[in-house]
N, C-alpha and C positions, 0 to 999 in steps of 0.2 A: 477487358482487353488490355493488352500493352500498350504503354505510351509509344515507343518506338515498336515500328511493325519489320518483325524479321522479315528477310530477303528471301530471294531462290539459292541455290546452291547446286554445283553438282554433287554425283553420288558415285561411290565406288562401292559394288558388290561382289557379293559371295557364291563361292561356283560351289555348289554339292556336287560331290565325287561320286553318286552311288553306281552300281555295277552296270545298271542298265541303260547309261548314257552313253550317247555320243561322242566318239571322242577330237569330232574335226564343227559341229555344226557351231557349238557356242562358241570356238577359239575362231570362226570364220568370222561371227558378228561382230565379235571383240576388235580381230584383227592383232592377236597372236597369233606366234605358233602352238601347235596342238604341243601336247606332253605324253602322247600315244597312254594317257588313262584318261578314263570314263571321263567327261563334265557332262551332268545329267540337268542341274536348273542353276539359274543364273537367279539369286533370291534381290527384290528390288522392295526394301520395307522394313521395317521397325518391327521384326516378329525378334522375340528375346533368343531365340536358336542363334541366328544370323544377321543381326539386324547391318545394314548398308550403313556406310559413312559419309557424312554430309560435311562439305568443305564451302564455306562463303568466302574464301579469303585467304582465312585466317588460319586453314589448318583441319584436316579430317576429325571430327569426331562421331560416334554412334549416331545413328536417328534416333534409336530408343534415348538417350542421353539429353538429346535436344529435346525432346516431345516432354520429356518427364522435367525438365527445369523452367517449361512455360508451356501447360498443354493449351489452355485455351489460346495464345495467341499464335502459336505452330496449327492446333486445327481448326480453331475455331466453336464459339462456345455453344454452338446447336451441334457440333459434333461430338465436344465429350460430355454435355446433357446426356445424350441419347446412347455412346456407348463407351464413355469415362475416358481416362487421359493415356488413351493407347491410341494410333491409325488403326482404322477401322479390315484396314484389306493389306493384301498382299500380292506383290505381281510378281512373275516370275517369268523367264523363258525357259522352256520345256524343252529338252533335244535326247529322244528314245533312239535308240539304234536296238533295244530289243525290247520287250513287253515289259511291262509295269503290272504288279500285282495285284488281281481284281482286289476290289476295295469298296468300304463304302465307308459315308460320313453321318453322325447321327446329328439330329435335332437338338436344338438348344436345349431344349427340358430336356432330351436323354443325354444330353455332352454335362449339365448341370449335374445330375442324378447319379452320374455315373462316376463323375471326378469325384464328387462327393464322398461315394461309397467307397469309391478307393483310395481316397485320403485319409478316408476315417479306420480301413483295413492296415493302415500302414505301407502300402504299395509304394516302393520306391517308385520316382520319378521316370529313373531311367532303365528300370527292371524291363528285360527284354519281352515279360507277360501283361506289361502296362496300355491298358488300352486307351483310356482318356487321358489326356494329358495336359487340357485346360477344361476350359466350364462354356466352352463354344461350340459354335454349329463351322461347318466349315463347306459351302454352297460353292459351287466353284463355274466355270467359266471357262472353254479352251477356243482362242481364233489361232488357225492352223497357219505357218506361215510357208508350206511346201503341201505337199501329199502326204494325210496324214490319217493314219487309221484308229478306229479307235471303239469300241463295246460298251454299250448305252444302254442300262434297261433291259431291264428281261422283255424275250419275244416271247408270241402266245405259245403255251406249252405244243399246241398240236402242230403248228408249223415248225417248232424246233423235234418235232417227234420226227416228222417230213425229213427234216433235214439230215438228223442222226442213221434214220433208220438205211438211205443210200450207200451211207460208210461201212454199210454189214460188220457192224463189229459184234460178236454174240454176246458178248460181255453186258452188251449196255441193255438188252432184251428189257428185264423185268422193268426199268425204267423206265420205258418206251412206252410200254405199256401203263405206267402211272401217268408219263405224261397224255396218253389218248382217251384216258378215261376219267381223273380225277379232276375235281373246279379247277381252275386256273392255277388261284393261290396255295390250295393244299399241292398238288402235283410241282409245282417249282418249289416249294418248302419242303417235299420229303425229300426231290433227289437233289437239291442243294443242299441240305441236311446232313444226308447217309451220306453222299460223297466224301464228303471231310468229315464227317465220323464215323456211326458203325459200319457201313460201306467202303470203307478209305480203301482195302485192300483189294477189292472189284474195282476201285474207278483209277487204281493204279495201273491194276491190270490193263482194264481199257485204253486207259490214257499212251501206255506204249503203243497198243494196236493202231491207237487213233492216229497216233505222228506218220503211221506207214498208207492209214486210210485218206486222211486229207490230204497228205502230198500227193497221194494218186488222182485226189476227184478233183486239184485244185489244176492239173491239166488237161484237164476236160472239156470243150466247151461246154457252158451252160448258165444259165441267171447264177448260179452260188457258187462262182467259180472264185471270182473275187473273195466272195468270203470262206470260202474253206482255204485258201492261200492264206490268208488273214489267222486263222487259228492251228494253221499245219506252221507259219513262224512261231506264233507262240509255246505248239508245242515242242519243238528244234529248243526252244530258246528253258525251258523247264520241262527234260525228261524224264517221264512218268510220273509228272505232278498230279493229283488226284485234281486240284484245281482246276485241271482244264476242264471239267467236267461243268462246275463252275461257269468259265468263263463260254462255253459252246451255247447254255442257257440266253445268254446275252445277243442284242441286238449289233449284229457288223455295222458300223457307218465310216465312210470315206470322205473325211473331208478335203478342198481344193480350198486354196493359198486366199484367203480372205472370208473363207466361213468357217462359221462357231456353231458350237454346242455346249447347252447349260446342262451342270449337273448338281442336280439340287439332293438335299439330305434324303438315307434314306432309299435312294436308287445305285443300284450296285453297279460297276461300270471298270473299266480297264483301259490305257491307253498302251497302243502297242508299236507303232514306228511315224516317226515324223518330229519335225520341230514347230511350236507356236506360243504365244502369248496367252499366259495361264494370267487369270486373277481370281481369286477368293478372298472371303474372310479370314481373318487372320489368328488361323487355329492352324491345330497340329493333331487335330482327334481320327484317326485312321482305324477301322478295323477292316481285316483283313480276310479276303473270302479261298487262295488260292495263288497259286502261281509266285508262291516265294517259299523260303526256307523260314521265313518268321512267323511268330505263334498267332494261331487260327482258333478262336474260341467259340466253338458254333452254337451254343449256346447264348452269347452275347448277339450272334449275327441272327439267329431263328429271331431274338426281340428287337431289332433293332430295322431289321431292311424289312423294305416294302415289297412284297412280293408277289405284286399286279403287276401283270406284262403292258405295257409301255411303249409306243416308240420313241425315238430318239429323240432329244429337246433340241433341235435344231434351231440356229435363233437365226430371224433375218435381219440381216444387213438394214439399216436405214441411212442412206444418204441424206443431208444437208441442205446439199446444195450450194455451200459454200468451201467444202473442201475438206469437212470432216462427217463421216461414216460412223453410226452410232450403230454399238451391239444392244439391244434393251434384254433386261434381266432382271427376274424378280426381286434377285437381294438387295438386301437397306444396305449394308457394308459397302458393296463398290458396283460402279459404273465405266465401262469401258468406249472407248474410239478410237477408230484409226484419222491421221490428220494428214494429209496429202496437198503439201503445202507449194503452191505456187506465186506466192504472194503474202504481205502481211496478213496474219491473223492475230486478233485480240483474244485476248485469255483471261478469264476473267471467273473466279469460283468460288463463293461464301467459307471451301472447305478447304481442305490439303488434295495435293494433286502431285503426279511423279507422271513425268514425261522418258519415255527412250525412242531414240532413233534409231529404225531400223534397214532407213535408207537415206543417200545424200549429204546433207548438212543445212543446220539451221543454226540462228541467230535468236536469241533470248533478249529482250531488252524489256527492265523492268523501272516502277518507279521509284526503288528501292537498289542498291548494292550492283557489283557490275555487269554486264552485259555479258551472258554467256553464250558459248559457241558450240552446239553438239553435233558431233561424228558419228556417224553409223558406231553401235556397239556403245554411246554416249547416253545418258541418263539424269535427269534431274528433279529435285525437291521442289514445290511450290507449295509454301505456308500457307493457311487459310487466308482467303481476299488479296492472294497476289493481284495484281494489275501489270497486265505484260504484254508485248506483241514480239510473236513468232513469224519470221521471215526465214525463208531460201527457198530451196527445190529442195524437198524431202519428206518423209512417208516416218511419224512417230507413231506411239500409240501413248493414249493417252486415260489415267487412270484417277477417277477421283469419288470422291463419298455423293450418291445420288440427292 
């Protein structure tokens, strides 16, 4: 350990611009003005892409900077034991205004396997066909903070057969028919398969049909009205993506402003309109199933996802009872809370911890460096064994290594 125990700090983060952000939700937390383009995640974390600036005083420097010039006394040394001198996780806010490209994340042994093999092929880093991009798992975590929809998990093939076959589109026929007859797994691995490969040009086809089909059933009354509205955006938002073919396999869920869903390695999944608090492991391994213009290697997905129908990892809420709201989640990387604070609360964590406020204002006082003060859109660093007490009227969340 360090002789002197570094402080807290605030944090100043990184907006990613990608196409399918928001361009008023993150400038509303912030409390700028919007720039009328996209900000799609607000990154909160020492990932080497973007890593946030951490200021005690004395002047903004990297997090990765800080962590790498004293990791154990920034995390704490049962935390770079167990996964070296990096922060474990990464949190972000999430603000879609249009669909996100179905995805999936592999397992540590295949994020290992795989980086490997394409380090060893020579695969640039940032080659647009680069699928692995470290040697990690990337488990992730979304609590929604509006109305927020989002495609979890493959549903069982014959209820998705149910569901397709009302949208009469001729096109999708022969698959219909794999999905009513074949095991579970084999029927979602052929037409996820052929969709994005030897079928690409049928489920193109489809896919225009489809945009005209579900905006018709999506005003309908009925139980799947909600979700054909949910997949007739996505398809507006990617026409004639073969991927939606893809993403229709998957299970609709709607989450309301204080519920989560885990998405662990391995389970295919897509988030399509809303704003909330993402946290994962602190990777960057995406492969990609649909619903973008970037490279789809179905090959890599046939070995990679898991292709048992699922329902959605909805995670419950646990209250306290003293004012903070625990998400539980299987990942060793990170642990999440909401803190809804109406009075002093003591803070107190073996590990590193990063706070944002997402309502009101609060008071940091540590025993360590000075007293800080966070604003809604405000965010800060806690070194491993901070000692601190959080007061005012205000709603953070609250992120640290379990």
């Amino acid at each position: 350990m360090t002789e002197h125990r570094p402080a807290a700090g605030l944090l100043s983060n990184r907006i990613r611009p990608y196409a399918w952000g928001s361009t008023t939700a993150i400038p509303d937390l912030l409390g700028t003005p919007p720039t009328g383009e996209p900000q799609a995640e607000l990154w909160l974390g020492a990932h080497p892409q973007a890593p946030s600036r951490l200021d005690r005083g004395t002047g903004p420097e990297p997090l990765t900077a800080v962590i790498a010039r004293d990791p154990d006394g920034e995390l704490g040394t049962a935390v770079t034991a167990r996964f070296g001198p990096r922060l474990p996780f990464l949190l972000k806010v999430l603000a879609a205004e249009h669909a996100l490209s179905v995805q999936v994340h592999p397992t540590e042994e295949q994020a290992a396997a795989g980086h490997a093999a394409e380090e060893a092929a020579g695969v640039p880093a940032d080659a647009p066909h680069r699928l692995y991009k470290d040697r990690h798992h990337k488990p992730e975590m979304l609590c929604a903070l509006d109305d927020f929809d989002a495609l979890c998990g493959f549903r069982h093939p014959a209820a998705t057969a149910d569901l397709l076959a009302a949208l009469h589109v001729p096109a999708l026929g022969p698959w219909l028919d794999v999905l009513r007859t074949a095991d579970p797994a084999t029927a979602l691995r052929t037409v996820l398969t052929e969709a994005l490969g030897p079928g690409r040009a049928r489920a193109t086809g489809a896919a225009t049909e489809l945009s005209t089909a579900l905006a018709r059933s999506a005003e309908r009354p009925g139980p799947h009205a909600h979700s054909y509205a949910a997949y007739a955006a996505a398809a507006r938002d990617y026409p004639g993506d073969p991927g939606l073919i893809a993403a229709l396999l998957l299970n609709h869920v709607r989450l309301g402003p204080g519920q989560a869903v885990y998405l662990d390695a391995r389970v295919p999944h897509a988030y399509l309109r809303g704003t909330g608090v993402e946290i994962m492991a602190n990777s960057d391994n995406v492969l990609r199933c649909g619903l973008t213009p970037k490279h789809i290697d179905t090959g890599a997905l046939a070995a990679v996802v898991d292709f048992t129908p699922t329902a959605p990892a909805l995670v419950e809420a646990r209250p306290d009872g003293r004012g903070e709201t625990h998400y539980p989640a299987p990942a060793a990387e990170f642990a999440l809370s909401r803190l809804d604070l109406a009075g002093p609360t003591a803070l107190r964590d073996p590990g590193p911890q990063i706070l944002l406020c997402t309502a009101g204002t609060a008071r940091l006082t540590g025993r360590t460096g000075p007293a800080l003060t966070l604003n809604r859109g405000d965010s800060a660093y806690l070194p491993a064994g901070t000692e601190a007490v959080l007061d005012g009227n205000a709603t953070l969340f609250r992120a640290r290594v379990p």
